[in-house]
C-alpha positions in Angstrom: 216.2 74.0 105.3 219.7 73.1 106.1 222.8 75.7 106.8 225.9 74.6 107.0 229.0 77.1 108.9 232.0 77.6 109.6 234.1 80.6 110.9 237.8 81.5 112.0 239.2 80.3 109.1 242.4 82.0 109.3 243.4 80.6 106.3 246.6 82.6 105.9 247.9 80.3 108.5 247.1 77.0 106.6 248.3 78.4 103.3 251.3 80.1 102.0 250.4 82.6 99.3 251.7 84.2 96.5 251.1 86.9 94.0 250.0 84.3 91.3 245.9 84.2 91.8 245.6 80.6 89.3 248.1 79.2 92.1 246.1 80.8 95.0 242.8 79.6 94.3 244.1 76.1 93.5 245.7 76.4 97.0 242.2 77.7 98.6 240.2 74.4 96.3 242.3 71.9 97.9 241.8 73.2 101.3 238.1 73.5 101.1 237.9 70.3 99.6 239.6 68.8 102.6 236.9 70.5 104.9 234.3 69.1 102.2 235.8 65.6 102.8 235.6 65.5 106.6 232.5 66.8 106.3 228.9 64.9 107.1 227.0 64.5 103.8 224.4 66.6 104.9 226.7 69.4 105.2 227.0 69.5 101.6 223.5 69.4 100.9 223.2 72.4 102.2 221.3 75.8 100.8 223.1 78.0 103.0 226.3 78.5 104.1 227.2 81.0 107.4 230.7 82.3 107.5 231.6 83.9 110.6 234.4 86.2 110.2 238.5 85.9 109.9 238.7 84.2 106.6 242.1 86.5 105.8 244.3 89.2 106.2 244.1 90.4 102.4 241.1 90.9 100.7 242.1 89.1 97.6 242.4 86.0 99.2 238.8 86.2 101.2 237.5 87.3 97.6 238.9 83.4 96.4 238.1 82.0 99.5 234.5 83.3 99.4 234.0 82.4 95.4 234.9 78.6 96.0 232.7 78.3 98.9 229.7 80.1 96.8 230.2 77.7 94.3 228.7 74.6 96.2 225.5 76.6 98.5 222.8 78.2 96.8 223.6 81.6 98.8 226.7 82.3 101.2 226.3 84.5 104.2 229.7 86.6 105.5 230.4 88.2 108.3 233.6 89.5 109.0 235.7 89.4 111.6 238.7 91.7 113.7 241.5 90.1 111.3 239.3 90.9 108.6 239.5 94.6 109.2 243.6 94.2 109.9 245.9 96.8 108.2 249.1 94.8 108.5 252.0 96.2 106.6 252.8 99.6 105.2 251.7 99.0 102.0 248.1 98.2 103.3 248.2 101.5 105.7 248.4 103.3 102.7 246.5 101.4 100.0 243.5 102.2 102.9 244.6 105.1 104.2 244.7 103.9 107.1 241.3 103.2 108.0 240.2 99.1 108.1 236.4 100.1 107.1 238.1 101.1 103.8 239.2 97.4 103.4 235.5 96.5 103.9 233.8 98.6 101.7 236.8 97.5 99.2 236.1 93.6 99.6 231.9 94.6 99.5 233.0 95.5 95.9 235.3 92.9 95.3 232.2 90.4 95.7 229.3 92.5 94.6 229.0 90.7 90.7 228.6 87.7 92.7 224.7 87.1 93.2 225.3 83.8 95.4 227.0 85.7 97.8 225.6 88.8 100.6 228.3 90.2 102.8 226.6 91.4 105.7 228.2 94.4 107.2 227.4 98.0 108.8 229.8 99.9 106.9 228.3 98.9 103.4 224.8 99.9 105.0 223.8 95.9 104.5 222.8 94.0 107.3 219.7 92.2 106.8 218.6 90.3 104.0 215.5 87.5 102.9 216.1 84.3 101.7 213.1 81.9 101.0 211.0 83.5 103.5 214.3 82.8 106.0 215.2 86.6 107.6 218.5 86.9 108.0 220.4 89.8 109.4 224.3 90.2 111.1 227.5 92.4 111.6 230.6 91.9 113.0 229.2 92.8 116.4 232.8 94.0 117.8 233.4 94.3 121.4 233.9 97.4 123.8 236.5 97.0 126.5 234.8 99.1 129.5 236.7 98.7 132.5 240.2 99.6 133.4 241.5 96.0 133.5 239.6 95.7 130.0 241.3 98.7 128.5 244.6 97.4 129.5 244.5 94.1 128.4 243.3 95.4 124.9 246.3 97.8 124.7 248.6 94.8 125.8 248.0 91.7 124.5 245.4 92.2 121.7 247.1 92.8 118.0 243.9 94.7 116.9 245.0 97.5 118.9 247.9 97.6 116.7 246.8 96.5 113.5 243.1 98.2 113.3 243.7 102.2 113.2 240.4 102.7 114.0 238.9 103.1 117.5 237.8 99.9 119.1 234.9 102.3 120.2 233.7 103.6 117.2 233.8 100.0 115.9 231.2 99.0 118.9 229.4 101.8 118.2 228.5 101.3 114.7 227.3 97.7 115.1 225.2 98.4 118.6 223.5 100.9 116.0 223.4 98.4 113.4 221.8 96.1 116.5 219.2 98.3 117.4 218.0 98.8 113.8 217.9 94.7 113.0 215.6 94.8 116.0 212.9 96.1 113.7 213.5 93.4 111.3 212.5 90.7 113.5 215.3 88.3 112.1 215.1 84.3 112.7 218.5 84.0 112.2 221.7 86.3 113.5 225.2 86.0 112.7 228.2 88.0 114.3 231.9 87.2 114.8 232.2 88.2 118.6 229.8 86.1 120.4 226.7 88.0 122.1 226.9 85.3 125.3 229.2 84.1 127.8 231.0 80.8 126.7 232.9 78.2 128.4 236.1 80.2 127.1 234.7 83.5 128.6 234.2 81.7 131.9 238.2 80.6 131.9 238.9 84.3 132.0 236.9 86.1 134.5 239.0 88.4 135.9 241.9 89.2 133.3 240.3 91.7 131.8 240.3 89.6 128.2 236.4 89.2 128.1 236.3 93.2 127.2 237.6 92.0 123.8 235.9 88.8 123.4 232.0 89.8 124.4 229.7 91.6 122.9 227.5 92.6 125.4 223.8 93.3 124.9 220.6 94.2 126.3 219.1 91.3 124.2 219.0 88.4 121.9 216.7 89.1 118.7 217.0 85.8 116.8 216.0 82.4 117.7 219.1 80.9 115.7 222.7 82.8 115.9 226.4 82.1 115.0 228.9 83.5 115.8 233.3 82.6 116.5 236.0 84.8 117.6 237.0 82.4 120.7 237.5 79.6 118.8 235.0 77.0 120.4 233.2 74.7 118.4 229.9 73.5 119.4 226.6 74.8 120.3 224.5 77.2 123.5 221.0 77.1 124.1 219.9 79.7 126.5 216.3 80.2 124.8 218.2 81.2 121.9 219.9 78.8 120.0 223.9 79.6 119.3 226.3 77.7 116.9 229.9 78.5 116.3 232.1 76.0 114.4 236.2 77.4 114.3 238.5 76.3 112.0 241.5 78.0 114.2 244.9 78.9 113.4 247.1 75.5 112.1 248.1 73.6 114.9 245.6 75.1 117.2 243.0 72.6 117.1 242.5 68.8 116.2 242.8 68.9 112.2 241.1 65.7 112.1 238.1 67.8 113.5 238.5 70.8 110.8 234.7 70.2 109.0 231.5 72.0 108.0 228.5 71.3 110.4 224.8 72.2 109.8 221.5 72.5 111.6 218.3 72.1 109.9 215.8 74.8 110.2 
């Protein structure tokens, strides 16, 4: 079986937006097609495709962004990332009263009529799913800052601390229970947005405090295959388990010519 991903899309940065949702998604089919079109072949043959978190900052543009995707793999896997739970303006503070799980659980309905599509996420009490025999289970796995340094740096220099109300902690919580549960489940394949190992970005920044925002540390890997994004690295870990993370990235950031789906075959 082949599964093609992708994750960071920050696609607010590549796109300037509107209120008009014909204009939007027309918008959202030309970019995708320009991934499609950089893309291997075998990318699009694809059943699956894994996206690992940060599509957008408004849930009605990860709702289009989702729908064209789902139009072109038999089932699309999400997993959302920190600026998918960002509260950025006034208007969304209120619209959410001021609580990011409520623009979860709003996006979980936004997509639920679409059967090609499983958002897979602690706060809608769905994290595992079965596809062709395939068990498939993730969350968005977010970080804990621990130490001092840690603390600091996420009060400082990260914009979730401003832009997520709720506790970084509680966050952590949540999915480490969500963890713990999917254990049972035995998956084959696990997908989170903060990476569950130490990357060559992680090992740049040993002692600034920045890895308490950008790990997810565990006791344990409980999939063979795993994606996962967040530092924006694109390429591929084997440390017994297998780990694939494939980032769009902000515009500018990295090498457009790169910006393409990849797959693995299973």
């Amino acid at each position: 079986m082949k599964i093609a991903y992708l994750n960071d899309l920050h696609i607010d940065s590549w796109i300037k937006f509107n209120n008009n949702e014909h204009k939007n998604r027309k918008k959202i089919e030309e970019f995708i097609n320009t991934i499609f079109s950089k893309s291997e072949k075998e990318c699009l043959e694809a059943e699956i495709l894994v996206i690992a978190g940060d599509i957008s900052h408004h849930n009605s543009i990860s709702k289009l962004t989702i729908e064209v995707f789902s139009k072109y793999f038999n089932k699309v896997y999400v997993v959302l990332g920190n600026h998918d739970y960002y509260l950025i303006s006034k208007t969304q503070m209120r619209r959410y009263k001021a609580n990011s799980l409520n623009r979860i659980i709003e996006l979980n309905d936004m997509l639920a009529d679409n059967e090609r599509v499983v958002l897979l996420h602690s706060a809608v009490n769905k994290v595992t799913d079965i596809y062709k025999g395939l068990r498939i289970a993730g969350c968005t796995m977010t970080s804990k800052p621990n130490t001092e340094e840690e603390i600091s740096f996420y009060n400082g220099f990260m914009n979730d601390s401003r832009y997520i109300p709720n506790k970084v902690n509680d966050l952590n919580s949540m999915d480490m229970k969500s963890y713990e549960d999917i254990k049972e489940f035995k998956p084959d394949l696990f997908i989170s947005h903060y990476p569950l190992l130490m990357t060559y970005s992680h090992k740049l920044h040993l002692h600034d405090g920045s890895n308490g925002s950008f790990l997810c540390k565990v006791d344990e890997h409980i999939a063979p295959i795993n994606f996962f994004g967040h530092v924006h690295e694109r390429g591929d870990y084997d440390i017994g388990s297998s780990f694939y993370t494939n980032a769009i990235g902000y515009k500018g950031e990295l090498s457009n010519e790169t910006i393409a789906l990849k797959v693995i075959n299973i």
